[in-house]
C-alpha positions as protocol buffer text, in pm:
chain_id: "A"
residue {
  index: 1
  type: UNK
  ca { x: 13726 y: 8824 z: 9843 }
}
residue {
  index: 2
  type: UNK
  ca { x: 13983 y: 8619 z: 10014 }
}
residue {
  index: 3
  type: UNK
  ca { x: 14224 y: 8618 z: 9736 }
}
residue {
  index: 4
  type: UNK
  ca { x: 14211 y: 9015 z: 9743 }
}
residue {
  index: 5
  type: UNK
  ca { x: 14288 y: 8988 z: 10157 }
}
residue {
  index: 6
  type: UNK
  ca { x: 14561 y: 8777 z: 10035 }
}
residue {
  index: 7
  type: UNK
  ca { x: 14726 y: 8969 z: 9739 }
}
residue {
  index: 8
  type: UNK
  ca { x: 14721 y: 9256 z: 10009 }
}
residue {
  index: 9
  type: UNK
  ca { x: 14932 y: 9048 z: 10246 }
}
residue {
  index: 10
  type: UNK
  ca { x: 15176 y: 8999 z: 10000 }
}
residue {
  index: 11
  type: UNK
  ca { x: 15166 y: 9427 z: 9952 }
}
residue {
  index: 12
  type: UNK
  ca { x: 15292 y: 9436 z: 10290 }
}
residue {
  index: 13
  type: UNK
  ca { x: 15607 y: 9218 z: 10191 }
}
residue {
  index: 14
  type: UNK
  ca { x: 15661 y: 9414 z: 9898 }
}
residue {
  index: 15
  type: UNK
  ca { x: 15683 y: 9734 z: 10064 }
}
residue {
  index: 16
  type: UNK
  ca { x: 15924 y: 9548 z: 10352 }
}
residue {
  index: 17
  type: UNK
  ca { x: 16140 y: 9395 z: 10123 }
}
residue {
  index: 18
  type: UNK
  ca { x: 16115 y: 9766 z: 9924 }
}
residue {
  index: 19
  type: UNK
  ca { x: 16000 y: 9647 z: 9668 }
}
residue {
  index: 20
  type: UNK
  ca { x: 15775 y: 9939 z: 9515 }
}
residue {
  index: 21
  type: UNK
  ca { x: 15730 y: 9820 z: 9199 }
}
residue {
  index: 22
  type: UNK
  ca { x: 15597 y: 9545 z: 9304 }
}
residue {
  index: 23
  type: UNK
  ca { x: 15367 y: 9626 z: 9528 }
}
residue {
  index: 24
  type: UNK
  ca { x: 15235 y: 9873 z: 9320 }
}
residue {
  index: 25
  type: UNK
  ca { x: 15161 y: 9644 z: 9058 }
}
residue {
  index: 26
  type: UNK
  ca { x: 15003 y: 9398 z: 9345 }
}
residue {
  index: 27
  type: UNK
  ca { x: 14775 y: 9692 z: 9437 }
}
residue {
  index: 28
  type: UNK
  ca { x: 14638 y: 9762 z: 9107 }
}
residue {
  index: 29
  type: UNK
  ca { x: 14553 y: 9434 z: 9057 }
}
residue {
  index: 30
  type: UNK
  ca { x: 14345 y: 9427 z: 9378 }
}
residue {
  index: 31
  type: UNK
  ca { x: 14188 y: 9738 z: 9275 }
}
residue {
  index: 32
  type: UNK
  ca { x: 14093 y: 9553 z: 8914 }
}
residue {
  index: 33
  type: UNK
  ca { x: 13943 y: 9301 z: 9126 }
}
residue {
  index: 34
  type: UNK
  ca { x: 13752 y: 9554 z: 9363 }
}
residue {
  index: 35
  type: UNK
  ca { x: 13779 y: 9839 z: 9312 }
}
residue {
  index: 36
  type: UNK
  ca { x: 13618 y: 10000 z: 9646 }
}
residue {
  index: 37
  type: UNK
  ca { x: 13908 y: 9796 z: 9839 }
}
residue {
  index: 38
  type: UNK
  ca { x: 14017 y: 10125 z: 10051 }
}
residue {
  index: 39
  type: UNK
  ca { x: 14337 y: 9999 z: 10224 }
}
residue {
  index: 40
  type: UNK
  ca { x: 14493 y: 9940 z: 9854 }
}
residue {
  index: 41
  type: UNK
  ca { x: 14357 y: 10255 z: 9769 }
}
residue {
  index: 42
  type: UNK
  ca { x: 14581 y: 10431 z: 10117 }
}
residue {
  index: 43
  type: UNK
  ca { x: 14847 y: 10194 z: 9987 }
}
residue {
  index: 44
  type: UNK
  ca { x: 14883 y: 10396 z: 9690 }
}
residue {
  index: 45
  type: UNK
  ca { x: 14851 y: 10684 z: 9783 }
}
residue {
  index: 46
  type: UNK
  ca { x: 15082 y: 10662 z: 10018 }
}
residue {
  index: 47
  type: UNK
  ca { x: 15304 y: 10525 z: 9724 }
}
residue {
  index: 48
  type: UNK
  ca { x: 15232 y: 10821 z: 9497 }
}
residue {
  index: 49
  type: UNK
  ca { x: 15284 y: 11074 z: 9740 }
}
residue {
  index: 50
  type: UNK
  ca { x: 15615 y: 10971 z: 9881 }
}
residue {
  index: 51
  type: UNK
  ca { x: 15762 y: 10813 z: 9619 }
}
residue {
  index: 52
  type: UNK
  ca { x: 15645 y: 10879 z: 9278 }
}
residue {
  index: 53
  type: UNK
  ca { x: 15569 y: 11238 z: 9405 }
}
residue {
  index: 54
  type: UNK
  ca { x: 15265 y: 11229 z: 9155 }
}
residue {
  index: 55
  type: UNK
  ca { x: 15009 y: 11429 z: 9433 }
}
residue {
  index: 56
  type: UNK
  ca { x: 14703 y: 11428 z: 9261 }
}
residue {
  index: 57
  type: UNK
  ca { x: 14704 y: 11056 z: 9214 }
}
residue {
  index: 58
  type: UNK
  ca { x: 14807 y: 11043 z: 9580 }
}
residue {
  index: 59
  type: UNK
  ca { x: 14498 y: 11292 z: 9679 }
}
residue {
  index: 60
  type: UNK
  ca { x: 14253 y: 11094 z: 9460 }
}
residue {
  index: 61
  type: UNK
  ca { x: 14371 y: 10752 z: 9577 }
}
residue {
  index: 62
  type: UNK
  ca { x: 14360 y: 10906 z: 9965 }
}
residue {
  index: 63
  type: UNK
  ca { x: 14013 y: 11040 z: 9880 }
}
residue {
  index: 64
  type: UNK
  ca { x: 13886 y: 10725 z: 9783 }
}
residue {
  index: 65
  type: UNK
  ca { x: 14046 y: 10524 z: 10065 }
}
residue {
  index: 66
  type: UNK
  ca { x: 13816 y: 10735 z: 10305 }
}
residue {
  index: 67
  type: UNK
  ca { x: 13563 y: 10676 z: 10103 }
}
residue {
  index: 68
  type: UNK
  ca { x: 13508 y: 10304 z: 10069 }
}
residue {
  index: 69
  type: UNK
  ca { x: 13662 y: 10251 z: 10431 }
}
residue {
  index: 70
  type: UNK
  ca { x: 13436 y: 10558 z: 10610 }
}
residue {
  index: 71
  type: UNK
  ca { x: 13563 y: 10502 z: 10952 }
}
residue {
  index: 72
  type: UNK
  ca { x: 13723 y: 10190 z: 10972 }
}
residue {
  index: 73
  type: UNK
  ca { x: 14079 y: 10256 z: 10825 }
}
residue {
  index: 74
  type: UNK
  ca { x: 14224 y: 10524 z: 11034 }
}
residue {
  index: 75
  type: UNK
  ca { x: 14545 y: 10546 z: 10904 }
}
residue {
  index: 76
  type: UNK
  ca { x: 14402 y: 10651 z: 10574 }
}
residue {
  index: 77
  type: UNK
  ca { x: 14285 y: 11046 z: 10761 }
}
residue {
  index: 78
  type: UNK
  ca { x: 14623 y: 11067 z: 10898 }
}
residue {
  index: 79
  type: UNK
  ca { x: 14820 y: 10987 z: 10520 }
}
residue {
  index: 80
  type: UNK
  ca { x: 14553 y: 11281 z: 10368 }
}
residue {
  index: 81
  type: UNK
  ca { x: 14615 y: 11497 z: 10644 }
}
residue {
  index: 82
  type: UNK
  ca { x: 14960 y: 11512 z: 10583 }
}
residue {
  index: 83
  type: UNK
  ca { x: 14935 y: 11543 z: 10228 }
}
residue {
  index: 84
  type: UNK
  ca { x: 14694 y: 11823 z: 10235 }
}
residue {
  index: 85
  type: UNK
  ca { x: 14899 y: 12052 z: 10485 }
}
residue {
  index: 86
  type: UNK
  ca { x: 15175 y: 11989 z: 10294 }
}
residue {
  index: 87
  type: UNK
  ca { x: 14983 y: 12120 z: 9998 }
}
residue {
  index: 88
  type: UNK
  ca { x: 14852 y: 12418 z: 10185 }
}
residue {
  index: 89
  type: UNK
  ca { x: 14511 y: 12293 z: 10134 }
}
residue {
  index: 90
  type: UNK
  ca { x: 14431 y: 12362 z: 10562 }
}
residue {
  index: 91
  type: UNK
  ca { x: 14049 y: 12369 z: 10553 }
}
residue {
  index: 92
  type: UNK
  ca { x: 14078 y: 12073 z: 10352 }
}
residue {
  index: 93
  type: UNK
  ca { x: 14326 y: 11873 z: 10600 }
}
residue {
  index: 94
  type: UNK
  ca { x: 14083 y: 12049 z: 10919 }
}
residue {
  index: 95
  type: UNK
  ca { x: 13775 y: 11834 z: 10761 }
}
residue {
  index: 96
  type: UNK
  ca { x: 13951 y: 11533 z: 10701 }
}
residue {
  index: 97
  type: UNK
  ca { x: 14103 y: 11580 z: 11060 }
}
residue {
  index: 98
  type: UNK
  ca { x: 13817 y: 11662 z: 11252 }
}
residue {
  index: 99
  type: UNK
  ca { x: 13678 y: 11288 z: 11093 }
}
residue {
  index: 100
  type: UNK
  ca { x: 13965 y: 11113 z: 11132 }
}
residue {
  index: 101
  type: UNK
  ca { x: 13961 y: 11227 z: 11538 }
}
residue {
  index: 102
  type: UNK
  ca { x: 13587 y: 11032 z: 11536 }
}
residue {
  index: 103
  type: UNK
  ca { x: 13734 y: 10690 z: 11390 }
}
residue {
  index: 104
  type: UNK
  ca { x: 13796 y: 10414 z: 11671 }
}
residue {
  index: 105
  type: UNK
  ca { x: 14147 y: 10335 z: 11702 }
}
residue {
  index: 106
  type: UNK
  ca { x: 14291 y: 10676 z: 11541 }
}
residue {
  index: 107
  type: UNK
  ca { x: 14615 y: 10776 z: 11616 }
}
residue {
  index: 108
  type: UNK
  ca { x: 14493 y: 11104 z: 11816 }
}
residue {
  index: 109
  type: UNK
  ca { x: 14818 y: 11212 z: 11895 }
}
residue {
  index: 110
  type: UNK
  ca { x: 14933 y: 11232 z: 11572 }
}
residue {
  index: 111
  type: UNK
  ca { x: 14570 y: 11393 z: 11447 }
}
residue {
  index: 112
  type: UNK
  ca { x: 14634 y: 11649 z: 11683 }
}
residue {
  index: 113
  type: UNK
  ca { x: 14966 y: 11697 z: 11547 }
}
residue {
  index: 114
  type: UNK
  ca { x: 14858 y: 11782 z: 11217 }
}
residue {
  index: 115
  type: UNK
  ca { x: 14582 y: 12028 z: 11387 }
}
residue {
  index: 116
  type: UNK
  ca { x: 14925 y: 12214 z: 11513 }
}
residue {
  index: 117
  type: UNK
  ca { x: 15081 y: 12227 z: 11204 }
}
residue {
  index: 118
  type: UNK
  ca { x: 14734 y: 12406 z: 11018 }
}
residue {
  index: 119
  type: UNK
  ca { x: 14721 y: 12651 z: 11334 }
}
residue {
  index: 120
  type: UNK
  ca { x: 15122 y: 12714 z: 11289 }
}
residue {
  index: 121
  type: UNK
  ca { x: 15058 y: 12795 z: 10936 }
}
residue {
  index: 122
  type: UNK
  ca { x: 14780 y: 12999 z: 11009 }
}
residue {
  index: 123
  type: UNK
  ca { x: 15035 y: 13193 z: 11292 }
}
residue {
  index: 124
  type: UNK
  ca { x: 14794 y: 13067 z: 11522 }
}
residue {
  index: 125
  type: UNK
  ca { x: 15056 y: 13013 z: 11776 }
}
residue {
  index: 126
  type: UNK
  ca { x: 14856 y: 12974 z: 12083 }
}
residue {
  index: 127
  type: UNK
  ca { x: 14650 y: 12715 z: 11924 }
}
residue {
  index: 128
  type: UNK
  ca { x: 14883 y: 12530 z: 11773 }
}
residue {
  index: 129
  type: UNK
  ca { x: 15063 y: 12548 z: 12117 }
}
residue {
  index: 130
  type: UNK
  ca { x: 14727 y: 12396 z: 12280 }
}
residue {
  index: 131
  type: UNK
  ca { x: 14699 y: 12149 z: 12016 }
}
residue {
  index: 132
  type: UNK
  ca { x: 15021 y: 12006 z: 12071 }
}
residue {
  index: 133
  type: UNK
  ca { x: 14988 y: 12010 z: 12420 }
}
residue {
  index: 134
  type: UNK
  ca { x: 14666 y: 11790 z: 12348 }
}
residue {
  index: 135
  type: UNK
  ca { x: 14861 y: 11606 z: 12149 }
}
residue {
  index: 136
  type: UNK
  ca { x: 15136 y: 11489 z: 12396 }
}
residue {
  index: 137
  type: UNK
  ca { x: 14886 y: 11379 z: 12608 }
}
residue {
  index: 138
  type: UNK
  ca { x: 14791 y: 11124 z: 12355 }
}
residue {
  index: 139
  type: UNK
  ca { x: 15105 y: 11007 z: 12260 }
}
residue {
  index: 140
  type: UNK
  ca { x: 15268 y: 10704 z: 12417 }
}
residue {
  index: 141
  type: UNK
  ca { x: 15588 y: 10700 z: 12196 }
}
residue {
  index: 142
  type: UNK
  ca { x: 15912 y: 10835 z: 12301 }
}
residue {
  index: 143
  type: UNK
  ca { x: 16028 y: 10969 z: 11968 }
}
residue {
  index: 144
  type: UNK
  ca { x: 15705 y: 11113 z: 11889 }
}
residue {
  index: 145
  type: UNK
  ca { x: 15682 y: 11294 z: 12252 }
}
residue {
  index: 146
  type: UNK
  ca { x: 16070 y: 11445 z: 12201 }
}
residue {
  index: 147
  type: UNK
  ca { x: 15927 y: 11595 z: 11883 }
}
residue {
  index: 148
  type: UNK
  ca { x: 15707 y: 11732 z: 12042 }
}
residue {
  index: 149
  type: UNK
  ca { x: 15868 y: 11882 z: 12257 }
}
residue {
  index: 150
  type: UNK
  ca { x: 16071 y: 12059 z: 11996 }
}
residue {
  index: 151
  type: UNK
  ca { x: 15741 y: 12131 z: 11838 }
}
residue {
  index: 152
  type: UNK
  ca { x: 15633 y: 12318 z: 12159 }
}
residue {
  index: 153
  type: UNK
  ca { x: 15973 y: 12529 z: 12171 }
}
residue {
  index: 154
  type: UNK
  ca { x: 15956 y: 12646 z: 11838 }
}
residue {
  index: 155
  type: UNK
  ca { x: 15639 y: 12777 z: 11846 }
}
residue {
  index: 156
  type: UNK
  ca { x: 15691 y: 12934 z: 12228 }
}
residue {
  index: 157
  type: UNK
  ca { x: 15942 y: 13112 z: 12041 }
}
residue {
  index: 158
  type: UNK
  ca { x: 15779 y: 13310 z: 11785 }
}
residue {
  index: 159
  type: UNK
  ca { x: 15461 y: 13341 z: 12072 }
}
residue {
  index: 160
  type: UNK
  ca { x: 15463 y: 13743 z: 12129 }
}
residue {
  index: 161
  type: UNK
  ca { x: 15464 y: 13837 z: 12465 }
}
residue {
  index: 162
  type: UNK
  ca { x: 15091 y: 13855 z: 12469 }
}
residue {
  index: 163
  type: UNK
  ca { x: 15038 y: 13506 z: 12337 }
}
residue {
  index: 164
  type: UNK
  ca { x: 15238 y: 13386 z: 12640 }
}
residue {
  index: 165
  type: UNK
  ca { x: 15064 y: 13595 z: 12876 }
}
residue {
  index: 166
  type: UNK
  ca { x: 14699 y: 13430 z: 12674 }
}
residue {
  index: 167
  type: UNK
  ca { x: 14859 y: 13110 z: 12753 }
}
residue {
  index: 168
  type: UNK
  ca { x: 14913 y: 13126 z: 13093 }
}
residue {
  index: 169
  type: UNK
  ca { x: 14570 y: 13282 z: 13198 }
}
């Protein structure tokens, strides 16, 4: 098993030295040597989704990522997430969500994020106001937390007068 937790090492090079290919190739041949190893799994999906654009091999490969790792990859929730809302797929991304806010070591702000973006879609606007609210309080990055902000306005905006008032009471 070490020479799998090795091969994946050199992934990480690959992908910082952008070299795709390569670490695509690296990551199928961990997955031909176990196949249930989750993080290559994430890996490509990650790989498929952004940059093959192939987004049922990135679904599957995101799917199975949670599946061999069940609550010890977090990142792996937040890649699906993404992938799903982007896909429209919202009670979909809300499950996967809803999990990935029970993993230790989550990134909650950004979890909560995506819970904004299904309640935007939905034209929930006062939850996904709330929900990135919730969200701010979790983050501790000062990129993230100007998005955020700009998040919050947008939404404020298209808020009806009665939303606000809901807000505020």
């Amino acid at each position: 098993m070490q020479d799998v937790e090795n091969l994946f090492l050199e992934v990480g090079k690959a992908i910082d030295e952008r070299d795709l290919s390569g670490a695509k190739d690296l990551l199928e041949e961990i997955l031909s040597i176990d196949p249930g190893y989750g993080r290559a799994h994430n890996h490509l999906g990650w790989i498929y989704e952004t940059k093959i654009k192939d987004f049922e091999r990135a679904k599957r490969h995101y799917e199975l990522a949670i599946k061999f790792c069940k609550g010890t990859y977090p990142v792996a929730y937040v890649n699906y997430g993404y992938l799903l809302i982007e896909f429209g797929q919202l009670e979909e991304a809300e499950k996967v969500i809803d999990e990935g806010l029970k993993v230790k070591g989550a990134d909650k702000a950004t979890l909560y994020y995506q819970k904004g973006k299904i309640a935007e879609h939905r034209q929930n606007y006062v939850e996904a106001l709330k929900t990135y609210q919730q969200s701010q309080k979790m983050n501790f990055n000062k990129d993230f937390h100007a998005m955020l902000l700009n998040e919050i306005e947008r939404v404020q905006s298209k808020m009806s007068f009665w939303d606000k008032l809901r807000v505020k009471f």
